[in-house]
KOLSEMI-773533 format. One record per residue (C-alpha): x, y, z. Coordinates in steps of 0.001 Angstrom, whole numbers, padded with zeros to 6 digits, always signed. Each point is the difference from the previous one (the first is absolute). Last residue first. Layout:
BEGIN
XYZ ...
end
This chain:
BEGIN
+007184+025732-014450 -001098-002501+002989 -000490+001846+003525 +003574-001037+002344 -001579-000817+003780 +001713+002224+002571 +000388-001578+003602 +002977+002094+000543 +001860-002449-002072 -000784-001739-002977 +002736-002638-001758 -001132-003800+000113 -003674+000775+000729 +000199+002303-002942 +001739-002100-002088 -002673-002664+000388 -002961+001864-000879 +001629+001220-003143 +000525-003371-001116 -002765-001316+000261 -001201+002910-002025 -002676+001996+001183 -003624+000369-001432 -001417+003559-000304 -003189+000801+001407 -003541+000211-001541 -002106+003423+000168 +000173+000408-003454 +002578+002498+000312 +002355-002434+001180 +001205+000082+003322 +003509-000358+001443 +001518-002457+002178 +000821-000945+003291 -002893+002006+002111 -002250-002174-001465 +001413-003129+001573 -000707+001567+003376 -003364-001636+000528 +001774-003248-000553 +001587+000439+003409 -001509-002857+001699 +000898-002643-002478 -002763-001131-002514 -002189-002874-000987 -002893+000823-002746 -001151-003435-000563 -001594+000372-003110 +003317-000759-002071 -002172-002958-001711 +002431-002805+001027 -000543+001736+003608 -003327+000255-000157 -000679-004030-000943 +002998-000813+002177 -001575+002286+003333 -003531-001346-000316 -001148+002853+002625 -000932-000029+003454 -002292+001875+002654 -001794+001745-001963 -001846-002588-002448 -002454+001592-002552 -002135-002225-001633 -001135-000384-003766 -003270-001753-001705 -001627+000529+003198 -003151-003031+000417 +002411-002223+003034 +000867+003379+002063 +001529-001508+003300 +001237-003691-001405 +001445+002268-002759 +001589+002161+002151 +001294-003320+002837 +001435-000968-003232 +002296+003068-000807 +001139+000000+003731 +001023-003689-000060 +001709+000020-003191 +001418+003290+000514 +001495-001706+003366 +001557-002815-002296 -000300-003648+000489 +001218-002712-002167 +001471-002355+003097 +003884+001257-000340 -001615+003020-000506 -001100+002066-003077 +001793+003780-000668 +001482-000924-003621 -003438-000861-000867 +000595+000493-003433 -001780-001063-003375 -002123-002417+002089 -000051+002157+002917 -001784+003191-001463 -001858+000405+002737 -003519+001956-001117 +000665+003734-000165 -001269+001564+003094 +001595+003469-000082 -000464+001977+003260 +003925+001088-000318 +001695-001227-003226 -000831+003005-001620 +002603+002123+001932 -002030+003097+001099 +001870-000782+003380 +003314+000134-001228 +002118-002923+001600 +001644-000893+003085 -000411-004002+001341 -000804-001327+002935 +001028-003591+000276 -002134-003037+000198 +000394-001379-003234 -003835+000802-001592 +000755+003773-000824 -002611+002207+001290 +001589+000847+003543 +000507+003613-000470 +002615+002655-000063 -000958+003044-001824 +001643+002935-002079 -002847+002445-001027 +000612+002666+002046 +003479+000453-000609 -001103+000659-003890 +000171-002269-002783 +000603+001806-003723 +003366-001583-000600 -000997-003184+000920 -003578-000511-002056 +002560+001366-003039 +002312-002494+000096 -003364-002043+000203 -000758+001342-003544 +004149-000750-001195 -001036-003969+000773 +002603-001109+002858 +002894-002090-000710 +002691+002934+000912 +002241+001018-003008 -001673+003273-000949 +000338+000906+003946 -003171+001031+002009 +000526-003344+002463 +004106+000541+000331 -001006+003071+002501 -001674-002491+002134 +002283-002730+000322 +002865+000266+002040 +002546-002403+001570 +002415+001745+002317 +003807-001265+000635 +002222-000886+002479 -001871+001248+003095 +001075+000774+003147 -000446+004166+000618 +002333+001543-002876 -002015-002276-003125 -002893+000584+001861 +000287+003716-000072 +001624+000208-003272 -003477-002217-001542 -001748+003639+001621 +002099+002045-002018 -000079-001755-003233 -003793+000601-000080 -003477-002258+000753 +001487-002758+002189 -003572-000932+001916 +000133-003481-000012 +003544-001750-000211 +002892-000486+001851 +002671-002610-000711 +002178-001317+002331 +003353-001785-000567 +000445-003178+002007 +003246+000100+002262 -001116-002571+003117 +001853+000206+003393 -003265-000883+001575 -000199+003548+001714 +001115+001993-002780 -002852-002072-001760 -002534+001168+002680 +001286+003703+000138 -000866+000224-004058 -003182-001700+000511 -001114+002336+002469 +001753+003242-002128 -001562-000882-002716 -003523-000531+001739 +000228+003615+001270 +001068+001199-003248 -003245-000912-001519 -002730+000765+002741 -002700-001684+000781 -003085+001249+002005 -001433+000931-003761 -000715-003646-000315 -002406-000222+002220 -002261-002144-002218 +002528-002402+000034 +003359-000245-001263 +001864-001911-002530 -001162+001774-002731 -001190-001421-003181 -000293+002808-003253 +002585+003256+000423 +002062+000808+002762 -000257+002526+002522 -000582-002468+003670 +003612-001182-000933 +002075-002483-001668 +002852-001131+001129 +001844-001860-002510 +002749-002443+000815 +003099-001062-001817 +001603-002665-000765 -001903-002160+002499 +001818-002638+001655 +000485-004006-000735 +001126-001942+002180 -002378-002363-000511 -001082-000763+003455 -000621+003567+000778 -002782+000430-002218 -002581+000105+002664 +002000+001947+002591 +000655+002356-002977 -003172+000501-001075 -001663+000530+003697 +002400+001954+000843 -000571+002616-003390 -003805+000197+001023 +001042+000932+003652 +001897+003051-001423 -003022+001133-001950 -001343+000606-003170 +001418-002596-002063 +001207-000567-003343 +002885-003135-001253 +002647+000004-001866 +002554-002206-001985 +002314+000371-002442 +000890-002827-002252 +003169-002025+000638 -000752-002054+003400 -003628-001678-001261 +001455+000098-003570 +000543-003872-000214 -003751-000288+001497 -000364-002162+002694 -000513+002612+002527 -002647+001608-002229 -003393-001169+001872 +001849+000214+003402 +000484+003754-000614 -003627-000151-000791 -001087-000949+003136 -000019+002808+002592 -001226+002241-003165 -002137+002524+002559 -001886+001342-002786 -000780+002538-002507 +003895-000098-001363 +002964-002187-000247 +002747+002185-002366 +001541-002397-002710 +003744+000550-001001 +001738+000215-003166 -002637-001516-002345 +002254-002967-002182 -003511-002029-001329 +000735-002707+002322 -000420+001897+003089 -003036+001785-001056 -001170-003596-001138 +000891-001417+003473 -001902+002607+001924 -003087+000083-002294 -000232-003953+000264 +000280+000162+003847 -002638+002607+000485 -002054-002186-001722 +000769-002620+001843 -000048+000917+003008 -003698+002055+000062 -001786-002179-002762 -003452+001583-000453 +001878+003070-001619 +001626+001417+003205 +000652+003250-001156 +000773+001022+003578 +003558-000916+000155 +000623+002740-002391 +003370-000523-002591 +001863+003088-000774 +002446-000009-002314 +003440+001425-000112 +002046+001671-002966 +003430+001053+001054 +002488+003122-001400 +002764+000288-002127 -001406+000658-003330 -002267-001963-002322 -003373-002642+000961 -001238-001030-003836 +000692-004185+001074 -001012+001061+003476 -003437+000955-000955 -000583-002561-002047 +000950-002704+001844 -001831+001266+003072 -003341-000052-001679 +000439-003019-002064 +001506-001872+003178 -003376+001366+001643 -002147-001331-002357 +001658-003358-000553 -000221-000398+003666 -003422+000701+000114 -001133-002098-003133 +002014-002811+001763 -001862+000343+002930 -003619-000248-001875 -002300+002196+002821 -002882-001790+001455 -003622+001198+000161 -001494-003477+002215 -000707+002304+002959 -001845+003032-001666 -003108-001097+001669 -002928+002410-001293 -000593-001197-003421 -000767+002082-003194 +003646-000566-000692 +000425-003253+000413 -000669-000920-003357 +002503+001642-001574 +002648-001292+002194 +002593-001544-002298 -001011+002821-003316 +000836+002673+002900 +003206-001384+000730 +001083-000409-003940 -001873+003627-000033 +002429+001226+002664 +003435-001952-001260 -000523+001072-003786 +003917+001760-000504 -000084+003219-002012 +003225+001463+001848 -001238+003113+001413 -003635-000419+000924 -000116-004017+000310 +003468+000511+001888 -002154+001993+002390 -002975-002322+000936 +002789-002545+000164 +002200+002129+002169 -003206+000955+002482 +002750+001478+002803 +003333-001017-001479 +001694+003661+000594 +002837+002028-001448 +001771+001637+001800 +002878+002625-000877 +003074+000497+001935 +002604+002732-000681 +002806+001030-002544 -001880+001938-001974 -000532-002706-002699 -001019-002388+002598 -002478+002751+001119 -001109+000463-003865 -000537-003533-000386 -002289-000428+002715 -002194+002402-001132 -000005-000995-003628 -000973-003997+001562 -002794+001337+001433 -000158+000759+003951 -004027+000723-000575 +000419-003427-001844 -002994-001532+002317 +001950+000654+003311 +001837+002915+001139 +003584-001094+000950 +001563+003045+001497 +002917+002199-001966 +002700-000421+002186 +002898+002926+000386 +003460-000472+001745 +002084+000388-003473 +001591-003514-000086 +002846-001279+001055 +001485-003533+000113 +002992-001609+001823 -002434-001589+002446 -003451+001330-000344 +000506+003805+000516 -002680+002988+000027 +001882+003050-001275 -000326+003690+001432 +001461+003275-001150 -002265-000277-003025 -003167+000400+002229 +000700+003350+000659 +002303+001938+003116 +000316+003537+000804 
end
């Protein structure tokens, strides 16, 4: 019977163990995390979601209240338009970020980040430009293209000199996602290093609808799989969403895929980002209370805990110390829903808005509870204390299990 070990995901001449940890944004993929799949032989992410609102954390830096001090007088103000972020302050941010982590990285396996085309920032291109280029810069291995389509940012690194050495890949959900990329990037000839596929499962954004429950993982593997067999194309594939034991990553790994990235069981480890309380929030969550909804202001669903705080808060936009989320015009759909609240109830001191949240003030604040689907099983991992609490898991310890479990066991800590 076969594990993980007997598989290896290839770039080239290299091998690696065939096991992703997923980017999870706001340092949830810390730099410890990260490390410790390198270490193992793997890939870690790291991710550049908020980076100066995290280097500020971690490294001491004074980006937000520099950008707070700038707009301080906007912030009573309804138009968010003239909020600008400092692009050198964001590149320095993220070459900090990267730097750092690569400078510490040990073993022989890869450290990606993952870079979200849907933190906009007020500056869609060039933001997302300055975050490539730094990641670049800084020595990251590869950079994963995530929460959006990414048709351009190939194009945005093209003149970069490690445009052709870095690995690079992009996520979809669908075959027809992964045509449109390449027949938009075919100019450069320039492929993907690797694709993820991530499914209706995952944790945070989806790229389905409401329906996503009509989807089915292996289904779109195979799809994408026939397609590039078709075009004469050798990508690997990478599944993800929904890979909660060794046994079912074996599956993919026998059926198409190259490798799995997970997440979920990496969220209750000592080295995840997380504060240990919302460890906690995980661990307890039943089936039951495992949602999608629509609250966050991108556009896509997105899976969370439903008593996650973030939910019916309506926290004035923080958008002068953030506003990661504003459009290319200074719009936000927060903006609009929190407004059209206070416009409503004009004498309440505090207003509830359901049908969005400020995603970068609750996210920065780890009140944005997201989860993957099978979070309700994380207690069945572990052991608990006799307080009640449960144990936390080892990054480690996680890992080896995915890489050596069979029968669909899952090792308990000592």
């Amino acid at each position: 019977m076969k594990c993980v070990d007997d598989f290896r995901l290839r770039f080239g001449k290299r091998e690696v163990v065939p096991i992703i940890i997923g980017g999870m944004g706001v340092d949830i993929s810390s730099r410890e995390l990260a490390w410790e799949a390198a270490r193992l032989g793997g890939i870690g992410h790291i991710s550049d979601a908020m980076l100066p609102t995290v280097t500020d954390r971690l490294d001491k830096t004074k980006f937000v209240s520099h950008k707070q001090k700038q707009y301080k007088l906007n912030i009573e103000k309804t138009d968010k338009s003239i909020v600008q972020f400092d692009l050198a302050q964001v590149a320095e941010s993220t070459r900090l970020h990267v730097s750092k982590t690569m400078e510490a990285k040990r073993g022989d396996g890869m450290i990606f980040v993952n870079c979200m085309e849907k933190l906009t920032m007020n500056n869609p291109r060039e933001t997302l430009k300055v975050r490539l280029a730094s990641s670049l810069d800084a020595g990251i291995d590869g950079i994963t293209l995530s929460a959006g389509l990414h048709f351009g940012s190939f194009g945005l690194m093209e003149d970069h000199p490690r445009f052709r050495d870095a690995k690079l890949g992009i996520i979809v959900s669908s075959v027809r996602a992964l045509q449109i990329f390449l027949r938009k990037n075919a100019k450069l000839n320039r492929l993907p290093d690797y694709i993820i596929i991530e499914g209706p499962l995952a944790g945070g954004h989806l790229g389905f609808g409401l329906d996503w429950a009509k989807y089915d993982l292996q289904t779109i593997v195979n799809e994408i799989a026939a397609y590039l067999a078709g075009e004469n194309l050798s990508i690997p594939l990478v599944a993800a969403g929904g890979i909660f034991t060794g046994s079912d990553a074996v599956s993919f790994l026998e059926h198409g895929a190259s490798a799995v990235q997970v997440a979920t069981r990496f969220t209750i480890t000592n080295e995840c980002g997380l504060p240990t309380d919302v460890k906690q929030e995980y661990f307890k969550a039943n089936e039951s209370e495992i949602e999608v909804n629509t609250t966050s202001p991108t556009g896509y669903p997105m899976r969370m805990l439903s008593n996650t705080p973030a939910i019916g808060s309506g926290i004035r936009p923080g958008c002068e110390s953030y506003g990661y989320l504003l459009d290319g015009n200074g719009g936000c759909a927060y903006i609009n829903s929190y407004n059209r609240e206070v416009e409503a109830h004009p004498n309440d001191k505090n207003v509830v808005v359901m049908d969005k949240t400020c995603l970068c003030t609750h996210m920065r604040n780890f009140n944005c509870w997201t989860c993957g689907h099978y979070t309700y099983r994380l207690k069945d991992t572990t052991r608990q204390n006799p307080d009640g609490s449960y144990q936390l898991l080892t990054a480690e310890h996680v890992f080896r299990d995915y890489q050596f479990s069979v029968n669909n066991q899952i090792a308990l800590p000592e």
